[in-house]
C-alpha positions, 0 to 999 in steps of 0.5 A, a space after each residue: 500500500 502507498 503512503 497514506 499521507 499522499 492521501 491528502 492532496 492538500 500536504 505536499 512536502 518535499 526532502 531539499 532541507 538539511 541531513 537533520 531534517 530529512 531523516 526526521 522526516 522521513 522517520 516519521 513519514 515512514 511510521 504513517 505509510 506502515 499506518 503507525 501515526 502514532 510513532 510519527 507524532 512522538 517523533 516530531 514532539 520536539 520544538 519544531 519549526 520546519 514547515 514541512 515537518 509542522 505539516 507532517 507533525 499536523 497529519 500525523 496528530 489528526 490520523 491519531 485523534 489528537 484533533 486539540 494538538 492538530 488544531 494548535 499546529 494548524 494555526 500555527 501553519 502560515 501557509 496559503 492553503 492553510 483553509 483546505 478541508 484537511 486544516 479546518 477538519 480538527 476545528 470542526 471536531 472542536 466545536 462540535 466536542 464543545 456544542 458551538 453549533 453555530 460554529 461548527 456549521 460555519 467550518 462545516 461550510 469550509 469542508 464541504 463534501 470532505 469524507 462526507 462530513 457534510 452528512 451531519 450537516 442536515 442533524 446539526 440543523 434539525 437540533 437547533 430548529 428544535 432547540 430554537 422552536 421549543 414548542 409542540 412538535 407537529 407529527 404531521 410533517 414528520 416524514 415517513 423516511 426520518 432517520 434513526 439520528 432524527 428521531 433520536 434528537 426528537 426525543 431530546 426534545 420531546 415525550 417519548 412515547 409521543 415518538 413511537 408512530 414514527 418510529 413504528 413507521 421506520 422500523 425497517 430502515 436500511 444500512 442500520 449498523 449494530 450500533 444503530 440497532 442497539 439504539 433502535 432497541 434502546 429507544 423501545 425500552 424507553 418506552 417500555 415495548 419490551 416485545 420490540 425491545 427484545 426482537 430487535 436484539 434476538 433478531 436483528 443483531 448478529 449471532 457473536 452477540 450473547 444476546 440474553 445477556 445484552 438483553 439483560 444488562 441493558 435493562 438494568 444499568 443506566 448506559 448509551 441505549 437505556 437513556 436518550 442519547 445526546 447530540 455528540 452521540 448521535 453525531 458520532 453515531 452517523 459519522 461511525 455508519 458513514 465509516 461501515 457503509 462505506 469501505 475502502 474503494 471510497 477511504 484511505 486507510 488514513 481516512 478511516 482513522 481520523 473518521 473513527 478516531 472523530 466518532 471516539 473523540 465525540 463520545 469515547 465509550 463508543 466501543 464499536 469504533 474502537 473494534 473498527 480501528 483495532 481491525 484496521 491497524 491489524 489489516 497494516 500489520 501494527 499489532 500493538 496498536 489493534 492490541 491496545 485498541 482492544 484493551 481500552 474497551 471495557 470488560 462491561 462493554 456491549 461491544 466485548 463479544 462481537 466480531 464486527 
């Protein structure tokens, strides 16, 4: 596999600088093109000032998730193509962390169609229209086809049985992960259809499941899918089905990362993600890194028995 860094058509860099620089450069580009972001990072921690080794240092904090690090180094890059979507991506993943909606949607309007990221624009907006309305919600104009991310921001702001014939109505929807299924579900033990509650969970999730046990550790812990989500999980929820749905024909490994690494930083327990980049990291061979993926996930998990 190419280098993923030439992935971002944004970064270009180039070896004409002195002995010191150049293997430090090419040290650490060589731990991201073996998909170890994470070593090119520690590598470049020292005070550097090179601008190609800053913008290295930028990429190889953002494939890590490190969106706080990524977005000081960004600033700190005075080049003119500094408002590409690549630059602008870790203050989206700020201001979202952070609820600065407005914020968010201004940055969102600056990345555009990069990884997709424009597909949370339309939940953003349909939080603040109800979050500004604040009055009763009128079933009539609720399409038939909402999806499950609208309807769980509905129920933040509304009684949730009032809820149930839309969702009733979209209970077969497509591309539903198992994450989206477990929320589903959630949703219908929140308003005590236990019936559903529990043929969402024996039916539709895969058999890597224990599901009598799913069953009864969601009815009694509070956790993700037995209270009303909130908006950063919801968002992190349709960044992670943007992720499965779709694969690598359309994302660089390198993509897939900092996609998933969003979703963690946006709700950390999201222990499906974790399972998402263990197994990439295991695809590139950097064993450690999938280990270290794994054990970060709770013993309690939902999430401890499947293979995704």
């Amino acid at each position: 596999m190419n280098s993923n860094i030439s992935k971002f058509s944004d970064i270009e860099v180039t070896n004409k600088k002195s002995p010191s620089i150049n293997a430090l450069y090419l040290s650490a580009n060589y731990s991201i093109s073996k998909g170890d972001a994470y070593t090119a990072a520690k590598t470049l921690n020292s005070n550097i000032k090179d601008l190609e080794l800053l913008k290295l240092k930028f990429i190889s904090n953002l494939i890590s998730g490190n969106f706080k690090q990524a977005y000081n180094i960004s600033n700190s890059l005075n080049i003119n193509n500094k408002n590409g979507p690549v630059y602008e991506l870790p203050k989206f993943a700020l201001t979202l962390k952070n609820y600065e909606l407005e914020q968010s949607l201004l940055v969102a309007k600056k990345i555009k169609n990069f990884l997709n990221l424009h597909d949370v624009v339309p939940l953003i907006n349909y939080w603040l229209l109800h979050l500004k309305e604040k009055k009763d919600l009128n079933f009539d104009y609720i399409s038939k086809d909402i999806s499950i991310y609208k309807l769980l921001i509905l129920e933040n702001f509304y009684a949730s049985k009032k809820l149930k014939k839309i969702v009733d109505e979209n209970i077969n929807l497509k591309n539903l992960n198992n994450n989206d299924l477990l929320l589903l579900a959630g949703y219908y033990f929140r308003v005590n259809d236990i019936d559903k509650f529990k043929t969402i969970i024996q039916k539709n999730l895969p058999n890597q499941f224990d599901k009598k046990l799913l069953i009864k550790n969601i009815s009694k812990t509070k956790n993700i899918f037995s209270e009303v989500p909130d908006l950063n999980i919801i968002l992190a929820s349709k960044i992670y089905n943007n992720v499965k749905v779709n694969n690598l024909q359309e994302y660089s490994y390198s993509h897939l990362k900092i996609l998933l690494e969003l979703a963690l930083y946006l709700y950390p327990n999201m222990d499906i993600a974790k399972y998402s980049l263990a197994e990439i990291y295991d695809d590139q061979k950097s064993k450690e890194i999938a280990l270290k993926k794994l054990n970060s996930i709770s013993s309690e998990s939902f999430f401890i028995c499947p293979v995704i």
